[in-house]
C-alpha positions as MATLAB code, in Angstrom:
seq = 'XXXXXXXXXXXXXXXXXXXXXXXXXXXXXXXXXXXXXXXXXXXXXXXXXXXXXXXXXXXXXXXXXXXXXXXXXXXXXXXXXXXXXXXXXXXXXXXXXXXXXXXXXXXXXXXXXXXXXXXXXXXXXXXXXXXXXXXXXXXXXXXXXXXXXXXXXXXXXXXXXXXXXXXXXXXXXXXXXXXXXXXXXXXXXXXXXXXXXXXXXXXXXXXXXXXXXXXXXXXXXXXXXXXXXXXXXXXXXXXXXXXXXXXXXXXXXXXXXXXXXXXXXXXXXXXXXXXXXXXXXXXXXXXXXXXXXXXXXXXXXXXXXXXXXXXXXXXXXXXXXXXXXXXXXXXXXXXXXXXXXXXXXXXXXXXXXXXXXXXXX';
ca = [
     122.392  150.568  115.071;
     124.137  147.589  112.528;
     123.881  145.259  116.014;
     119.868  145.712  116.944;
     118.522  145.902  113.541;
     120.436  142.661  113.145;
     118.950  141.405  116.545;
     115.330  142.361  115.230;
     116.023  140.394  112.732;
     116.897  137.563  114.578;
     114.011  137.522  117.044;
     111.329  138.045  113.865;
     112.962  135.048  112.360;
     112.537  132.869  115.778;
     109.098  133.998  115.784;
     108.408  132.908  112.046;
     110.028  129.112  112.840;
     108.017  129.187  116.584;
     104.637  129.335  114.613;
     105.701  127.411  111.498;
     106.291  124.759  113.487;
     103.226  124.993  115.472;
     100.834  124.959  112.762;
      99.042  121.835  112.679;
      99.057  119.502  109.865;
      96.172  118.462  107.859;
      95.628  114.705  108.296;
      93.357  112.540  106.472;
      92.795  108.639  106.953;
      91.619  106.538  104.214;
      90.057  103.101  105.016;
      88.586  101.302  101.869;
      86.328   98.350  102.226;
      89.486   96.226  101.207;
      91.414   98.083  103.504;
      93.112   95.387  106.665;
      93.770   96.352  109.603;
      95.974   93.783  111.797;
      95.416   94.559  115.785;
      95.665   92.925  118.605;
      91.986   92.196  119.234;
      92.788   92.569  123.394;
      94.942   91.786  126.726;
      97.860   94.136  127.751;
      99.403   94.429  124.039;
      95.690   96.110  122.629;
      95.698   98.280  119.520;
      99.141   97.584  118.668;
      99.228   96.581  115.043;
     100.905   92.883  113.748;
     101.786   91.215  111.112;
      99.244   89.041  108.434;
     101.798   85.868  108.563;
     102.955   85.518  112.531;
     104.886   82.497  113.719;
     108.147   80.537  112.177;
     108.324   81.471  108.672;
     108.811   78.756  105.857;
     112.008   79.805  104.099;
     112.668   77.523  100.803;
     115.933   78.253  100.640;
     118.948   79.206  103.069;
     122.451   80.250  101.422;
     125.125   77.323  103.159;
     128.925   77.353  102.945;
     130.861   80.318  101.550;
     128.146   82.863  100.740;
     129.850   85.884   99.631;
     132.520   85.083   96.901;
     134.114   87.745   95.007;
     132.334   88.784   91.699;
     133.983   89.654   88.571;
     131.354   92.504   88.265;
     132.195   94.133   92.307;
     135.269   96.180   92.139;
     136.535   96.557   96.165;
     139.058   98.054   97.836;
     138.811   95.519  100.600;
     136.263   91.988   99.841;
     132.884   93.475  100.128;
     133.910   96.714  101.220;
     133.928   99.976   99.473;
     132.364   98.375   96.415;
     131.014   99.446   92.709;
     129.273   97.382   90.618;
     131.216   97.254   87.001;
     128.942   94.605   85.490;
     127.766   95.694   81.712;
     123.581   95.427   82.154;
     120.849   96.844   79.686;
     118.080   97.892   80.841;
     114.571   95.521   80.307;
     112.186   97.224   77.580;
     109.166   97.339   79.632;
     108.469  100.457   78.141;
     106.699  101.890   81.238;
     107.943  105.147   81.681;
     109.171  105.035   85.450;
     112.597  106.404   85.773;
     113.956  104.714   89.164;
     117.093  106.789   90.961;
     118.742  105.291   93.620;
     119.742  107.589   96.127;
     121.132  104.910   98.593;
     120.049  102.501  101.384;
     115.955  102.721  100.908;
     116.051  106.331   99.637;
     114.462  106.107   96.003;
     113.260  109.089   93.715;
     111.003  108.202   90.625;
     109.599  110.092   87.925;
     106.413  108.791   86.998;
     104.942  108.241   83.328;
     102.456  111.220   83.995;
     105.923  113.643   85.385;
     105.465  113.418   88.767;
     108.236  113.084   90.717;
     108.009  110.727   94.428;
     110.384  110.105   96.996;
     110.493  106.562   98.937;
     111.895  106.625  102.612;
     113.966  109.803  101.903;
     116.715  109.603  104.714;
     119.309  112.540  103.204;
     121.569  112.555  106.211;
     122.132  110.453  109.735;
     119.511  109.468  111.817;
     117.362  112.335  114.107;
     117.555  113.071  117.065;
     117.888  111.217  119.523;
     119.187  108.611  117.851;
     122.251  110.565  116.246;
     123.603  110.714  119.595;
     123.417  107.132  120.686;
     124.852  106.355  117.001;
     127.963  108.057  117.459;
     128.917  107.205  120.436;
     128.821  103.493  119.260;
     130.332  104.790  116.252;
     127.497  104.023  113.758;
     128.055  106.859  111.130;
     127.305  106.307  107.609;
     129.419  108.175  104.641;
     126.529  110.397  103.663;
     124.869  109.794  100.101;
     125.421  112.297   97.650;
     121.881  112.927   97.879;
     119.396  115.641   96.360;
     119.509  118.997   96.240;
     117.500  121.057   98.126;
     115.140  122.360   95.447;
     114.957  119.428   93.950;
     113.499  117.568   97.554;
     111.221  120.699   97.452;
     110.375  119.985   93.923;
     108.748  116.658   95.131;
     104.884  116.023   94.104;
     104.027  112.992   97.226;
     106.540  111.308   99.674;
     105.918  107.471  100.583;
     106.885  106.622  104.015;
     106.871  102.484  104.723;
     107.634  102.639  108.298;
     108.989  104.688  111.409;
     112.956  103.796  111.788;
     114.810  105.990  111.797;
     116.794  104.667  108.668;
     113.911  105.484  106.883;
     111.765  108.196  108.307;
     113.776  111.501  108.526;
     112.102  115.039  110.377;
     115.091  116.485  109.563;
     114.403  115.204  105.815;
     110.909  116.329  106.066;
     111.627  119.823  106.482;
     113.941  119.562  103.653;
     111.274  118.638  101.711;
     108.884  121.067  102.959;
     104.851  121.379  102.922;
     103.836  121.729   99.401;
     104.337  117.791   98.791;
     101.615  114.998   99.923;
     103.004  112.531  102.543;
     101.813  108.899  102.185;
     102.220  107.160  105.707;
     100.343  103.798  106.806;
      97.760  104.249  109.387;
      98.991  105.894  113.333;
     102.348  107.856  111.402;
     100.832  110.812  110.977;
     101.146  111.116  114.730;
     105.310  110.874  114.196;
     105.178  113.781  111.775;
     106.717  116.915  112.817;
     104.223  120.060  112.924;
     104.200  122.494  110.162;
     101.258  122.570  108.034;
     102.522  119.325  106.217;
      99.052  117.547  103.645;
      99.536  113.766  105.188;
      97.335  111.104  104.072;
      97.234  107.815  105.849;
      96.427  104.446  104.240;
      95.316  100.727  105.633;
      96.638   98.252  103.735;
      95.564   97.045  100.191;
      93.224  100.665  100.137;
      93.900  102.593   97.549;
      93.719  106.234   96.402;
      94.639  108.565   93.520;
      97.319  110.925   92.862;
      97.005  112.847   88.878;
      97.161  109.357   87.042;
      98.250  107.122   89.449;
      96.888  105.088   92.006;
      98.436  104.358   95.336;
      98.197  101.122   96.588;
      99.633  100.414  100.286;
     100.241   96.960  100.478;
     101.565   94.452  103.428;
     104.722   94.222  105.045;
     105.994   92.032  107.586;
     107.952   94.184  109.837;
     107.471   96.017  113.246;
     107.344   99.543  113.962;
     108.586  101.840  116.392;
     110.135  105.240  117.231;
     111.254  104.768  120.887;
     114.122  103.291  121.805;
     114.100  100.240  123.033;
     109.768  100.026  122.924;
     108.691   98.303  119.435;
     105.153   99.271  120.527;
     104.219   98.854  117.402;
     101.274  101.888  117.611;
     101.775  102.638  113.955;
     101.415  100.747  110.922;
     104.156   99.474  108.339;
     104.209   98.261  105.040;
     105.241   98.440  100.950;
     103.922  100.552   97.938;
     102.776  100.078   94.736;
     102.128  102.881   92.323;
     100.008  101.901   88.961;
      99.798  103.612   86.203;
      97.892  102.252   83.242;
      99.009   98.635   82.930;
     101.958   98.996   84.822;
     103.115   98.761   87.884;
     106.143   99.884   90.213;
     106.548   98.270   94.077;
     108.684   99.354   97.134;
     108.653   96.609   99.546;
     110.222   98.765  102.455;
     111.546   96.856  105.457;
     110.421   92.943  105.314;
     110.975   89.598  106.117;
     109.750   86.516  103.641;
     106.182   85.780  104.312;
     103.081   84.813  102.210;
     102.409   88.213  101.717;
     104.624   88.391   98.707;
     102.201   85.726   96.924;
      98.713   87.892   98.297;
     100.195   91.103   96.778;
     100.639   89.079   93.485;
      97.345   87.262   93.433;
      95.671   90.829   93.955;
      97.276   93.022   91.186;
      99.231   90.623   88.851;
     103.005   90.438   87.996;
     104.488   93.517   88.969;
     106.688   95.479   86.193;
     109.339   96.847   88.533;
     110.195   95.426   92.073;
     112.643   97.232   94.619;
     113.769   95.163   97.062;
     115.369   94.975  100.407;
     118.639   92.495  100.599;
     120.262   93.644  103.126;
     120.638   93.747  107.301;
     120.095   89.824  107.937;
     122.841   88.716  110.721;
     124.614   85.986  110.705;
     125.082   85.434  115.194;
     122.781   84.997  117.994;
     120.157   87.478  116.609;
     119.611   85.843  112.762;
     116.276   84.470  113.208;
     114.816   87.438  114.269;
     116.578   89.300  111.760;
     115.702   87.333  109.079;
     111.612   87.373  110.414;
     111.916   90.960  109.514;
     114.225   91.561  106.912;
     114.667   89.496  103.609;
     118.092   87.920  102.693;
     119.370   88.172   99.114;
     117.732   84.824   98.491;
     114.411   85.258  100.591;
     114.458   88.092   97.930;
     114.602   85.943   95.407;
     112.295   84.071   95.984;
     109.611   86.951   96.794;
     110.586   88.710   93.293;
     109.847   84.790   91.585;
     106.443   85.145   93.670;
     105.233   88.605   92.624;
     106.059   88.377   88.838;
     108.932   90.747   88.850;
     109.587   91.457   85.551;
     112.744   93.732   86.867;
     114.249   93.207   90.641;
     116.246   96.392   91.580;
     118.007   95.632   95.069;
     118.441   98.084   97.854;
     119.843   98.264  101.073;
     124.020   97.884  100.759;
     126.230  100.515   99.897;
     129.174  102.613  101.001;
     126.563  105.164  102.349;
     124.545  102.087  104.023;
     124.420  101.603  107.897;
     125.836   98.481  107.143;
     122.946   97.330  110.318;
     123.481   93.252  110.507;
     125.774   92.806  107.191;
     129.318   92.112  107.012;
     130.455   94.701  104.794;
     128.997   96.999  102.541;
     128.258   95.296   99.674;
     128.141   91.624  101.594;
     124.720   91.601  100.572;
     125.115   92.099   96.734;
     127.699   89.439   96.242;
     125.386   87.429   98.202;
     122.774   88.038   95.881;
     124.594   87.838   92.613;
     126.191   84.522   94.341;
     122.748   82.782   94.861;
     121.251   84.084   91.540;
     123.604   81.568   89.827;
     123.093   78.701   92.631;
     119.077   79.837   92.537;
     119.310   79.444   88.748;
     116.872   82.741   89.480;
     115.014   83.745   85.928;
     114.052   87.052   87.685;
     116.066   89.832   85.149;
     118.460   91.671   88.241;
     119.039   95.576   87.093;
     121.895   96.457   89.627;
     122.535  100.102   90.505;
     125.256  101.799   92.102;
     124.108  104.770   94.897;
     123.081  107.797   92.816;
     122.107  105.760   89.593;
     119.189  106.172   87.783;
     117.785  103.916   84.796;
     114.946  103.916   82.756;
     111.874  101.081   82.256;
];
């Protein structure tokens, strides 16, 4: 009797997830009269989307020689490897009340001065399917994050997704988080969604939209997007964040090389209070310059957070629960960065977190 009630139970349960996952989501697409919308305008490659700045990139400055010197304030077990940052930092006054947590690689949590509570690129785990597979048989597992709890994911007011890899769009992550949060994709992602019943909102770039007492800008990246292997058929839009509140401001680049696009973003909405910024994932072999036309180096990211007025540059992207995708070691990238601060002479105020850190601004 113990056996089939337990089967029943079973079988009801199948049925529940069968039509959960059915039910269709409720998608919405806003296009403002600022709104851009980058396509190619015909021939074989038609609708796919592209980036503002296309062609070589103008790079002012390239790190040369030794680029990744120890650091008094990067404790490793190995150089670069299995790092923490040690450095004594205070945190700038900007009196803005974000609170910026770090969950590791792009993953970012913030509480917002009205006590919301968003999620950037939440990746908790691996990659998805299929993906996983290919990963580890090429032996690309990360040391997981520590992560968020479950209720807390679930506890989530709007997730911001900046693009479709799989390093920083999860399903599996998704259904962690569940249906009772907003998702903020760019324009063709809410295709890539899983089903569910999930509230998915997608932007153009520079439109804008409002969520309690913020607005929600999606602003230009220049990246590529894809979720086939192999096929960048770039069907879906990519790009960066920026959340305003009053006079302040908060920005998630997401995935992006060094274009112009950093300066536009600036001359549009003023010197941004908080900048978090990709270093990391830059090559140094065969592949560099297309690496570098779609990810920033530690210095590229300089120079972007001198050109949009950062008044705080939080890094992202290296860690010992990183992919470690086109670095040298895991935190390669921040020694980098803290080396060409000093050759840079940077003025931009560096607030340097270690995965699961939080601070204040």
């Amino acid at each position: 009797m113990k056996l089939a009630f337990t089967s029943t139970v079973a079988v009801l349960a199948s049925i529940f997830l069968l039509q959960a996952c059915s039910t269709p989501n409720s998608v919405q697409q806003l296009i403002t009269e600022q709104g851009v919308i980058e396509q190619v305008p015909d021939g074989k490659h038609q609708g796919m989307y592209r980036n503002l700045y296309r062609g070589q990139q103008d790079y002012p400055i390239t790190c040369e020689g030794d680029c990744y010197p120890a650091h008094p304030t990067v404790a490793c077990k190995s150089h670069g490897q299995d790092c923490q940052f040690i450095g004594e930092q205070s945190a700038p006054e900007l009196n803005s009340g974000f609170l910026v947590h770090w969950v590791g690689h792009a993953s970012f949590l913030i509480k917002t001065p009205d006590g919301q509570q968003l999620l950037f690129d939440p990746v908790m785990g691996q990659f998805d399917r299929p993906v996983n597979w290919a990963a580890h048989l090429i032996g690309l597992r990360r040391p997981l994050p520590a992560g968020l709890p479950s209720e807390q994911l679930a506890a989530s007011d709007a997730v911001l997704y900046s693009h479709l890899h799989y390093d920083h769009f999860s399903h599996a992550t998704i259904r962690q988080i569940g249906t009772e949060a907003r998702y903020y994709v760019p324009i063709g992602m809410a295709d890539y969604m899983p089903k569910g019943g999930y509230q998915v909102l997608e932007k153009a770039w520079y439109s804008s939209s409002e969520l309690g007492e913020l607005t929600v800008h999606l602003v230009p990246a220049h990246h590529f997007n894809s979720r086939k292997l192999f096929n960048d058929d770039n069907r879906a839009k990519w790009g960066g964040w920026l959340i305003e509140h009053q006079e302040n401001t908060l920005f998630f680049a997401g995935d992006t090389g060094y274009s112009p696009h950093f300066r536009d973003i600036q001359q549009r909405y003023g010197d941004i209070d908080i900048c978090l910024l990709p270093v990391a994932s830059y090559h140094h072999d065969e592949h560099s310059a297309w690496y570098r036309y779609v990810h920033t180096t530690p210095e590229d990211a300089l120079v972007a957070a001198e050109e949009l007025g950062c008044k705080v540059m939080i890094p992202w992207g290296y860690g010992n629960a990183s992919w470690q995708m086109g670095d040298h070691s895991s935190h390669s990238p921040l020694l980098r960065l803290l080396h060409m601060q000093q050759q840079m002479q940077s003025t931009v105020p560096l607030h340097i977190l270690n995965e699961g850190e939080s601070v204040s601004l």
